[in-house]
MDTraj code that builds the backbone (N, CA, C; nanometers):
import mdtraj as md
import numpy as np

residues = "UNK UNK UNK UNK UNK UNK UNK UNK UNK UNK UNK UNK UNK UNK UNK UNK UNK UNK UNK UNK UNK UNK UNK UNK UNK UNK UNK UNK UNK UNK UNK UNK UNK UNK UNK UNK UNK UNK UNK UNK UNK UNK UNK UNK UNK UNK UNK UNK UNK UNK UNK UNK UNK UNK UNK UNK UNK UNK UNK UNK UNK UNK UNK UNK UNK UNK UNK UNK UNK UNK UNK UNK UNK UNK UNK UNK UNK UNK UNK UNK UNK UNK UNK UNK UNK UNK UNK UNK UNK UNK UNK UNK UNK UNK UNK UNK UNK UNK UNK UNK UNK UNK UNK UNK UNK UNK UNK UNK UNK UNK UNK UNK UNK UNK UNK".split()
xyz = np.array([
    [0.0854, -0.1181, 0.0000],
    [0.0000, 0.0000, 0.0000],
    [0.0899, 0.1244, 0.0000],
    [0.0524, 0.2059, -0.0878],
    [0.1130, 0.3230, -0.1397],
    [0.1243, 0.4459, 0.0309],
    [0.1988, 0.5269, 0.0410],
    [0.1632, 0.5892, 0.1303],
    [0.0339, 0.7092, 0.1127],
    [0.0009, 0.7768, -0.0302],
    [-0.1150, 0.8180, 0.0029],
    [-0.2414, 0.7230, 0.0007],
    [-0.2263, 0.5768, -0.0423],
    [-0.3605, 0.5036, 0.0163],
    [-0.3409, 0.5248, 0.1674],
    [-0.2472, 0.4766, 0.2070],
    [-0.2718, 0.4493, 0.3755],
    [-0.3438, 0.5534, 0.4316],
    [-0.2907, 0.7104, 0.3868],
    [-0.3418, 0.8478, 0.3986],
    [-0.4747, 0.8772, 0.4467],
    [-0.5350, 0.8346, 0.2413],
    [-0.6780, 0.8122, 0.2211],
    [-0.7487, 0.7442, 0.3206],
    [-0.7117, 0.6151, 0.3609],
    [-0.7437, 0.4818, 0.3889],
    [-0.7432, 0.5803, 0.5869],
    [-0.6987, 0.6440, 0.6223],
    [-0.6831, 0.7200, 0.7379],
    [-0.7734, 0.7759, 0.7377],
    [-0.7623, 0.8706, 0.7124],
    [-0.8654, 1.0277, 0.6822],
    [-0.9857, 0.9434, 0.6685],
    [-1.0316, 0.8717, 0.5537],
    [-1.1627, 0.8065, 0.5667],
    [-1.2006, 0.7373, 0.7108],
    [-1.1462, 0.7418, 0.7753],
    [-1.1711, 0.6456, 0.9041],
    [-1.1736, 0.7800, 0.9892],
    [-1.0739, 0.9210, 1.0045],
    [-1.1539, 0.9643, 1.0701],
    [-1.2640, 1.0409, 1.0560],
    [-1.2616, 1.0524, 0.9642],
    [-1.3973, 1.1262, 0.8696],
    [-1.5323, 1.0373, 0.9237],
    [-1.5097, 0.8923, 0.8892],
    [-1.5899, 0.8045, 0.9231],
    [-1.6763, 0.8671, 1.0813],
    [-1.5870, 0.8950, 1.1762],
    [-1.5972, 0.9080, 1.2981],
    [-1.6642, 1.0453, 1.3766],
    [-1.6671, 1.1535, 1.2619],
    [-1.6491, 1.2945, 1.3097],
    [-1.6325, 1.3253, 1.1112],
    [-1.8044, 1.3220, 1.0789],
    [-1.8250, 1.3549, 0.9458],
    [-1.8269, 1.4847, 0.8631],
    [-1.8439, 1.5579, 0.9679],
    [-1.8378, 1.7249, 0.9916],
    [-1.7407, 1.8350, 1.0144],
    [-1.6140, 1.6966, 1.0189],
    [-1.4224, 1.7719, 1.0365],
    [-1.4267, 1.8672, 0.9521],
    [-1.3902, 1.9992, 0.9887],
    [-1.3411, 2.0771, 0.8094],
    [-1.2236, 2.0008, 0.7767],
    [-1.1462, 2.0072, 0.9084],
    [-0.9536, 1.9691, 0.8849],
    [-0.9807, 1.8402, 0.8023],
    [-1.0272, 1.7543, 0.8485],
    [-1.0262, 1.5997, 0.8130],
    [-1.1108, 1.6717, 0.6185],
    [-1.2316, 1.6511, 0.6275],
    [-1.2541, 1.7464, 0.4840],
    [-1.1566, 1.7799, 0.3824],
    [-1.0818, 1.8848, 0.4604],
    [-1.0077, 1.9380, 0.3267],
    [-0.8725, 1.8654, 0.3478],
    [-0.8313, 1.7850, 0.3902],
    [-0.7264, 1.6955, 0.4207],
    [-0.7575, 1.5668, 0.2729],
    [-0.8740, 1.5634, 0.3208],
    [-0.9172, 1.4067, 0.2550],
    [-0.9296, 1.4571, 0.1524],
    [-1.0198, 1.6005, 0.0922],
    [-1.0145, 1.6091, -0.0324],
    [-0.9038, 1.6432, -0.1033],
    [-0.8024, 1.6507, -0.0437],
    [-0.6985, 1.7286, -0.0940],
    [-0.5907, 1.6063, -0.1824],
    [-0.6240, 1.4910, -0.0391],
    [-0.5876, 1.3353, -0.0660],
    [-0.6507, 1.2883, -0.2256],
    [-0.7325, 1.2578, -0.1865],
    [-0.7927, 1.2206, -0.3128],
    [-0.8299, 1.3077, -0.4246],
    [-0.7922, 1.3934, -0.4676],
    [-0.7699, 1.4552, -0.5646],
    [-0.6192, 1.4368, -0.6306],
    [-0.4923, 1.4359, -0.5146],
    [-0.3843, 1.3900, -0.5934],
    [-0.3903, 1.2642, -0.6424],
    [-0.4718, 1.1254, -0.5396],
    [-0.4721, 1.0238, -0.6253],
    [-0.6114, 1.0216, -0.7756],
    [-0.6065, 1.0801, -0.7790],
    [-0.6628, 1.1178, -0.9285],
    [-0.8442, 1.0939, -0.9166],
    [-0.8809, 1.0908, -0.7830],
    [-1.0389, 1.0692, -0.7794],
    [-1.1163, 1.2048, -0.7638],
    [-1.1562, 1.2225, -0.8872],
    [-1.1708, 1.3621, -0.9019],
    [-1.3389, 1.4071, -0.8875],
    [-1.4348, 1.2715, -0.8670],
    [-1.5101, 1.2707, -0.8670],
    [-1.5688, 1.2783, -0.6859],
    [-1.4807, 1.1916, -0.5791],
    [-1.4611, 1.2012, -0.4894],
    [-1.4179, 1.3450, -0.3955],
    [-1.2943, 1.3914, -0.4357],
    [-1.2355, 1.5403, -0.4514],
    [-1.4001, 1.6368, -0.4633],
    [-1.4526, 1.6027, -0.5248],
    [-1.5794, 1.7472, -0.5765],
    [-1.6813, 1.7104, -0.4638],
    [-1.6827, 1.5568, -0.4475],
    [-1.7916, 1.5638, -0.3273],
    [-1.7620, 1.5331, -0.1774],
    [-1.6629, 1.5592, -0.1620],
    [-1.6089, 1.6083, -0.0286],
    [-1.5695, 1.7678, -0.0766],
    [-1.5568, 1.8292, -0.1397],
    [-1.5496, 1.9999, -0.1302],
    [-1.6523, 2.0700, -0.1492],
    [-1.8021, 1.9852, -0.1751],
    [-1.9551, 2.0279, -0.2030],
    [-1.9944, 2.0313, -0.0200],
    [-1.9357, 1.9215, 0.0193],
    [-1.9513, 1.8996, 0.1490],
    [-1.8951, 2.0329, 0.2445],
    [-1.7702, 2.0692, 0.2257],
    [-1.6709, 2.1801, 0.2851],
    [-1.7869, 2.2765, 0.2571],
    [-1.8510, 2.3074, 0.1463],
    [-1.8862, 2.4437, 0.0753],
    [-2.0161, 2.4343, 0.1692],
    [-2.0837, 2.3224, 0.2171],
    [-2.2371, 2.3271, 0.2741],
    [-2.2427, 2.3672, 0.3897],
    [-2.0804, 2.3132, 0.4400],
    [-2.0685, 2.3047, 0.5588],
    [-1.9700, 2.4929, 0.6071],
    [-1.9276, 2.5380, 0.5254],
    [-1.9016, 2.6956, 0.5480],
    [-1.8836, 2.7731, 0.4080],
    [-2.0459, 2.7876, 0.3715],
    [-2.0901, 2.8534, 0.2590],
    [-2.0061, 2.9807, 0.2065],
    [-1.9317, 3.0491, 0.3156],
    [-1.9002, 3.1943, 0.2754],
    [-1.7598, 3.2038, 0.2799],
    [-1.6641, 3.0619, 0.2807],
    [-1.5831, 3.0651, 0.3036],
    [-1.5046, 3.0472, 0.1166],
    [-1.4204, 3.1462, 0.1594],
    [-1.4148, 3.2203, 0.0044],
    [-1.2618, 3.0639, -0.0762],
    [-1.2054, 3.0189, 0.0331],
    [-1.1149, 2.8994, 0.0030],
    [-1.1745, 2.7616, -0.0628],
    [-1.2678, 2.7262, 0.0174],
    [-1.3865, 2.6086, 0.0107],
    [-1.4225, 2.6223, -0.0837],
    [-1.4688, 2.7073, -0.1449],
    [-1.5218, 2.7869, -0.2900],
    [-1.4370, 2.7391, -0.3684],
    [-1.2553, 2.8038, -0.3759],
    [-1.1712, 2.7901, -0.4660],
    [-1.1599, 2.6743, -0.4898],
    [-1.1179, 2.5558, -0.4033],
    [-1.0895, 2.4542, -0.4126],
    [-1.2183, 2.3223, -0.4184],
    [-1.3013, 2.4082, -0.4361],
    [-1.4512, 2.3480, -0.5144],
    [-1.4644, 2.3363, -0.6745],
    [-1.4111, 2.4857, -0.7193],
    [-1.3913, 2.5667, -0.8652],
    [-1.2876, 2.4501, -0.9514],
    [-1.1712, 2.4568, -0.8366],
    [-1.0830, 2.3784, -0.9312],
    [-1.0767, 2.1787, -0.9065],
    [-1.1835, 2.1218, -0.8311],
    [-1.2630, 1.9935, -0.8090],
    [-1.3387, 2.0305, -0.9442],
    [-1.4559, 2.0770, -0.9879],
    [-1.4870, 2.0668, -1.0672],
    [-1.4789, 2.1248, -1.2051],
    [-1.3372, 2.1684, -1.2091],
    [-1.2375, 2.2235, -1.3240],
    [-1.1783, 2.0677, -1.3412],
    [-1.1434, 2.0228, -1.2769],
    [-1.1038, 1.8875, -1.3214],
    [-1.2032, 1.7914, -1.3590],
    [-1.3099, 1.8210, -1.3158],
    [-1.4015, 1.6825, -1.3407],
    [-1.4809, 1.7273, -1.4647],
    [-1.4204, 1.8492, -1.5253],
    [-1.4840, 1.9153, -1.6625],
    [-1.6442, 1.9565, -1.6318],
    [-1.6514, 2.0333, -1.5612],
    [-1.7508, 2.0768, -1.5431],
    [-1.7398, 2.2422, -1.5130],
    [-1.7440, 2.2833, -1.6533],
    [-1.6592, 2.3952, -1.6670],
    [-1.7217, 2.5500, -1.6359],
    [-1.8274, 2.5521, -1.6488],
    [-1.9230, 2.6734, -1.5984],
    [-1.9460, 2.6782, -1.4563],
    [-1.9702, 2.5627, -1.3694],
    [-2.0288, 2.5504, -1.2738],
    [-1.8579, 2.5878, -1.1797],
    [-1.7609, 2.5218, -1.2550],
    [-1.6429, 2.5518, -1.1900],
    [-1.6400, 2.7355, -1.2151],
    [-1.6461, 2.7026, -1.3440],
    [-1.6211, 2.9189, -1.3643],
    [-1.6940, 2.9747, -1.2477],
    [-1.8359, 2.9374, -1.2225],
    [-1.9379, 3.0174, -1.0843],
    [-1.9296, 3.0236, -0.9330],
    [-1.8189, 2.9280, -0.9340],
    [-1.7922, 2.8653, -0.8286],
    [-1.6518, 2.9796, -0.7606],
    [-1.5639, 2.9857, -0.8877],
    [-1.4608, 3.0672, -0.8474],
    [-1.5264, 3.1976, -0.8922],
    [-1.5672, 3.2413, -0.9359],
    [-1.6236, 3.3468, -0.9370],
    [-1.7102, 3.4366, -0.7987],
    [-1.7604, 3.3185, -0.7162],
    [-1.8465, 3.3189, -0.6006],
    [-1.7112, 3.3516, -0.5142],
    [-1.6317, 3.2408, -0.5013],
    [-1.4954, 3.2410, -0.4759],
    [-1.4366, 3.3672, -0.4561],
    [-1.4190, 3.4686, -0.5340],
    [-1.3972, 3.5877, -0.5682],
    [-1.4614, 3.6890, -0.4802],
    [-1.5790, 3.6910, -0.4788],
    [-1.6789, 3.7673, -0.4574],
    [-1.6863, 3.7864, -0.2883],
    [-1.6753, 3.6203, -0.2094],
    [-1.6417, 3.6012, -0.0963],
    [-1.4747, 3.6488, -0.0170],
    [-1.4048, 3.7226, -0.1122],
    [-1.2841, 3.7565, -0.0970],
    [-1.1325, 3.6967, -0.0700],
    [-1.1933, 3.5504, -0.1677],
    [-1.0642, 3.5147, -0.2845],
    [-0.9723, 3.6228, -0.3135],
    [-0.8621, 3.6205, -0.3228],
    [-0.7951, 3.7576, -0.3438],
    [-0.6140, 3.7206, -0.4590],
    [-0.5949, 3.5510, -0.4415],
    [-0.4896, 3.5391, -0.4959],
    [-0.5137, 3.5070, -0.5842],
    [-0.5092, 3.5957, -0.6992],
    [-0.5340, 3.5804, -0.8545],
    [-0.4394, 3.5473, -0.9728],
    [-0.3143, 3.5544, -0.8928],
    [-0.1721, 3.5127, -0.9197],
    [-0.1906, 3.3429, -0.9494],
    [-0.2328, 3.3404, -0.8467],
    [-0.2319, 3.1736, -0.8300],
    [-0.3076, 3.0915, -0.9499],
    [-0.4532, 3.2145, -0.9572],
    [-0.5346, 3.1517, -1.0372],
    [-0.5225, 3.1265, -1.1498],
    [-0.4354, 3.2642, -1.1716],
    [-0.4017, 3.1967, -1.3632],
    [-0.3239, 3.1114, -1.3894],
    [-0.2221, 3.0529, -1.2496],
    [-0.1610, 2.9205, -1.3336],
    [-0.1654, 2.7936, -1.2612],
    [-0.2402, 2.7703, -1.1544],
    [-0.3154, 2.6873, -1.0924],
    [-0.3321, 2.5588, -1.2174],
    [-0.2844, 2.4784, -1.2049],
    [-0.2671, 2.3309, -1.3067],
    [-0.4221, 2.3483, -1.3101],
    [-0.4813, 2.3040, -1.1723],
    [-0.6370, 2.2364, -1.1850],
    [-0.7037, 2.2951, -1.2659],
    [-0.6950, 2.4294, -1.2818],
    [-0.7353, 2.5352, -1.3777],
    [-0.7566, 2.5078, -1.5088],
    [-0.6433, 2.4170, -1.5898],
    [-0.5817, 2.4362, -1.7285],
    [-0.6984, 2.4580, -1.8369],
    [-0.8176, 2.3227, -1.7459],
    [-0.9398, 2.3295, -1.8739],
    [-1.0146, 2.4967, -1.8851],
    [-0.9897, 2.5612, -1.8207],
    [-1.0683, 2.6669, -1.8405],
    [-1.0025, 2.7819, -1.9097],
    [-0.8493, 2.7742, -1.9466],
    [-0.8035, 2.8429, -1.9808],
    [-0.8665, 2.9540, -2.0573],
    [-0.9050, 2.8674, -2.2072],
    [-0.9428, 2.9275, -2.2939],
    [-1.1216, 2.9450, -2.2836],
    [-1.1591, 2.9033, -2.1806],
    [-1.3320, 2.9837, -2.1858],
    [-1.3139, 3.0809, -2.1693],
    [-1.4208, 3.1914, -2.2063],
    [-1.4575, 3.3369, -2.2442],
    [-1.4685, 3.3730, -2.0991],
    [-1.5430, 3.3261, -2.0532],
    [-1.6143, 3.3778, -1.9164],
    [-1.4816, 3.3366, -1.7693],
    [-1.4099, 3.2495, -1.7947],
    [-1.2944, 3.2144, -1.7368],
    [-1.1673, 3.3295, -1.7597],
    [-1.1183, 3.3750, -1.9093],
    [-1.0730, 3.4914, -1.8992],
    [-1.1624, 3.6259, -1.8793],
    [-1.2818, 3.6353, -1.8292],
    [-1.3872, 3.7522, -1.8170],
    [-1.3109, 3.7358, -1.6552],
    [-1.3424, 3.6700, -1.6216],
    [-1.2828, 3.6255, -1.4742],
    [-1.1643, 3.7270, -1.4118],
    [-1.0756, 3.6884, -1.4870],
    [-0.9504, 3.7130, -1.4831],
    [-0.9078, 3.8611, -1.5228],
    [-1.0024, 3.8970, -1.6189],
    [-1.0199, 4.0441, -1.6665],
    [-0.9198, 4.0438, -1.7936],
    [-0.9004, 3.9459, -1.8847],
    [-0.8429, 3.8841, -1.9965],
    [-0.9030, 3.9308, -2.0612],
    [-0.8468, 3.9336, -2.2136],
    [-0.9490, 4.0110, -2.3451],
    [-0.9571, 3.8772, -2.3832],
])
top = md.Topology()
chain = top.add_chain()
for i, resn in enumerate(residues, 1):
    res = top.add_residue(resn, chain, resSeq=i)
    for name in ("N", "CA", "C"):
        top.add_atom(name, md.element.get_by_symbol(name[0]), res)
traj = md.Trajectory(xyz[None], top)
């Protein structure tokens, strides 16, 4: 067993225990997004987002969960919300890997304040 299964294979157990962790949350999603479960990743950060709606990070790292899982508008609204909640590192955003699919949407460089 790889050391981020064991990780995963952790975090799910204490998650299991105390379902409502942010730490454990964004730990685990953070986990499983490097091992490539990107579908997992979006619904543990839907979870973060329910669980502290105005929190402008939870947001970001929601945007770019479902920037990877190609779900490309809902990611654009997401960081956009992101933004709005006072997201502020925009540096990051334009070269943020998770990002890449959105590069070239309209409303993704509207974002950014791109022509």
């Amino acid at each position: 067993m790889s050391q981020l299964d064991f990780d995963i294979e952790f975090f799910e157990h204490l998650l299991s225990r105390n379902e409502t962790s942010l730490e454990v949350l964004r730990i685990l999603a953070e986990l499983v997004s490097k091992k490539g479960q990107v579908k997992r990743a979006v619904d543990l950060d839907r979870r973060l987002v329910s669980l502290q709606p105005e929190d402008p990070l939870a947001r970001y790292n929601l945007g770019c969960s479902l920037a990877r899982a190609g779900h490309q508008q809902e990611a654009i609204d997401t960081l956009s919300r992101a933004i709005l909640l006072g997201y502020d590192d925009l540096g990051h955003l334009e070269v943020d890997p998770d990002l890449d699919s959105l590069r070239d949407h309209p409303a993704f460089r509207d974002l950014l304040g791109q022509d």
